[in-house]
N, C-alpha and C positions, 0 to 999 in steps of 0.2 A: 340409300343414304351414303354422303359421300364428304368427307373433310380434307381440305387440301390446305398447305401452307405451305413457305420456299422458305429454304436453311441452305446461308452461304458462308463461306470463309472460316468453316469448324477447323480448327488448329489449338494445340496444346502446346503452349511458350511454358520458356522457365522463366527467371527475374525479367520484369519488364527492363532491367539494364541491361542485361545479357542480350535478351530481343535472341534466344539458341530456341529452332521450333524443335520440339521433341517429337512431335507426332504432327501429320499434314494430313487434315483430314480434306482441304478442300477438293474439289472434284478435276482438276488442270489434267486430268494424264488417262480420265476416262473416256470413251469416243461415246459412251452411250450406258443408260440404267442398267443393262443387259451383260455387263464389266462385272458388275455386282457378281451375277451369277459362277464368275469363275475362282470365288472361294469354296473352298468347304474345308472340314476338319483333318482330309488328308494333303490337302494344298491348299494350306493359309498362305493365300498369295492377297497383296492389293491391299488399300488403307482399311479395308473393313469387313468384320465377320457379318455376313448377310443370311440369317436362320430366322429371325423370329418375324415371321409376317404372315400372311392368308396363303391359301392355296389358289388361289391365281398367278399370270402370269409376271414376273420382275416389275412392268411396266403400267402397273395396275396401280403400283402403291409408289414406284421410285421414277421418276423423270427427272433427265439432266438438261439444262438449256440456258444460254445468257440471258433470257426472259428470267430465270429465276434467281437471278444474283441482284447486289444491290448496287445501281450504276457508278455508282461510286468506288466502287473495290477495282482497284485498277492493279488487286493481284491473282485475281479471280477470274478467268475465264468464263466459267460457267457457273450455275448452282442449281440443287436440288430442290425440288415439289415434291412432296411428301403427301400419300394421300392415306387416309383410312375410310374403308371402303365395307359395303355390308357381306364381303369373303373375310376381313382380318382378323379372322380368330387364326390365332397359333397355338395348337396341342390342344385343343380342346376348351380352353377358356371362356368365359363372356366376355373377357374385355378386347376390342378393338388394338392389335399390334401393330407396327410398323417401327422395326429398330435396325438402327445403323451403328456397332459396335467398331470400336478400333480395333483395327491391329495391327499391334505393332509390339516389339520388346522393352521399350525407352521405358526407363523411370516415371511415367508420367501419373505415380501416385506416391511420390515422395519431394520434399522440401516446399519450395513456394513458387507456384504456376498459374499462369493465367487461361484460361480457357474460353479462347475469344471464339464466337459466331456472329452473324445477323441474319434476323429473320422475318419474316414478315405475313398476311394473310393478305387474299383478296375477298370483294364480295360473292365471289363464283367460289361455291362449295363451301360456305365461311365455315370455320369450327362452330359448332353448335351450343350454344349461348348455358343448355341444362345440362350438358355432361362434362364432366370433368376428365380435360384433357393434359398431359407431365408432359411437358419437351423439354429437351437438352438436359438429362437428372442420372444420377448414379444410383445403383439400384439398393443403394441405402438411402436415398432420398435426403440424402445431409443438405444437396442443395439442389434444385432445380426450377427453371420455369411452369408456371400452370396455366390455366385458361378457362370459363367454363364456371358452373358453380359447383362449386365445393361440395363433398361429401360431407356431409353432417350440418351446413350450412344453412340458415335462415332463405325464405323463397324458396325460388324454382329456377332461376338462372343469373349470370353473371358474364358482364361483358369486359371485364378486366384482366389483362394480360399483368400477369401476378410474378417477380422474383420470391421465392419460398425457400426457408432456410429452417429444418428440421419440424417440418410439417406449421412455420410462422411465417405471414406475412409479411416482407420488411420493405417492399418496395414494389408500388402496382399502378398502372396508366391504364386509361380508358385503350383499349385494341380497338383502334381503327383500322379502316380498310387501304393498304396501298401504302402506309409508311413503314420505313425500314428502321428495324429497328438494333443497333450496334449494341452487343452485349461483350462482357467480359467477367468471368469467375476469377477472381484472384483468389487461391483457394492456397492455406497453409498449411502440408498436411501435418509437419511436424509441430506446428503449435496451435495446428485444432482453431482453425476458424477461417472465413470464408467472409470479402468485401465482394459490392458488385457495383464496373462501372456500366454506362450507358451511352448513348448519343444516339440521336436520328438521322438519316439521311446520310448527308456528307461530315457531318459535324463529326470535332475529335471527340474521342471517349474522355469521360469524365466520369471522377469517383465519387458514386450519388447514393452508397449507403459505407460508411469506412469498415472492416473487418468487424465479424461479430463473432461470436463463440459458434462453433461447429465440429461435430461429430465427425471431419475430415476423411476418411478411408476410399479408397480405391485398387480393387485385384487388376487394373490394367484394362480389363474387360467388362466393366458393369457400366461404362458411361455409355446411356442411350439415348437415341433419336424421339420419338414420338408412341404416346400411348394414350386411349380412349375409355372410358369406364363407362358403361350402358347404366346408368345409375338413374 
């Protein structure tokens, strides 16, 4: 069993005026997934702590290639495939891991930021329709992407690519195969709430649900990549 999807252009701005990146997560300076591996906790080196995924090789769960960015991002060199795969247990868990952590020391859990990606699935490997899968979410889950049907949820599967903002629905499209999809968290930490823009393709982002009340918090290090729940 194998779930794949490409996440391009992960970057933490401050005021969409200022346009100041605080954090660069996209992948420009990587030669290969295999970059990943030269962090760890005594040389935090590189945009990202890389610890929670399977015991297989880097290359099993993270691929970088201008195949996986969205042709449109003409600041993006390359983007990542993210796979979760039937090794991704991390520490012993049932759920499927594969996380891509910042780091970095910026501020990027205080005032007002926007936390731009785009992402997208194809039909090769699609995320699987009954389990419920978190991308792009801080591990208080005040806000993140989901996919997948829902825990506790009517049925047995769900083919909606869902924005979720304190475990609530506020904005979800049918997930097709092949379109890119432009996200952006405009997240306030200091007044506690969290809009989210969008756009497909090449199109500009646009603000398609306005700020709503959220539980805002971030230690710098809980914004993560993708996770799976065998449910």
């Amino acid at each position: 069993m194998k779930f794949t999807w490409s996440i391009a252009s992960a970057a933490l701005l401050a005021t969409r005026a200022q346009c100041e990146i605080l954090w660069d997560g996209r992948f420009n300076d990587m030669t290969s997934a295999t970059d990943l591996d030269k962090w760890s906790w005594s040389s935090q080196v590189g945009p990202y702590q890389y610890y929670i995924h399977g015991s297989g090789a880097t290359t099993d769960y993270v691929n970088l290639s201008s195949d996986f960015k969205n042709p449109a991002d003409t600041g993006s060199k390359q983007g990542a495939k993210i796979s979760l795969t039937s090794t991704s247990f991390w520490n012993g868990q049932t759920m499927r891991r594969t996380e891509l952590i910042p780091q970095t020391t910026a501020a990027i859990g205080k005032g007002k930021l926007f936390y731009h990606f785009s992402l997208k699935r194809s039909d090769t490997n699609a995320p699987s329709l009954n389990k419920e899968h978190q991308i792009a979410f801080f591990e208080s889950h005040f806000v993140e992407m989901k996919s997948g049907w829902q825990s506790g949820a009517t049925g047995t599967e769900d083919p909606l690519l869902r924005w979720v903002v304190g475990g609530k629905t506020e904005w979800s499209v049918n997930w097709d195969a092949d379109v890119w999809h432009n996200v952006a968290y405009e997240i306030d930490f200091d007044g506690g709430s969290v809009g989210f823009w969008h756009s497909t393709g090449a199109e500009a982002l646009t603000q398609v649900v306005a700020p709503v009340t959220a539980s805002a918090s971030s230690n710098v290090y809980d914004t993560k990549a993708a996770r799976s729940f065998d449910v």
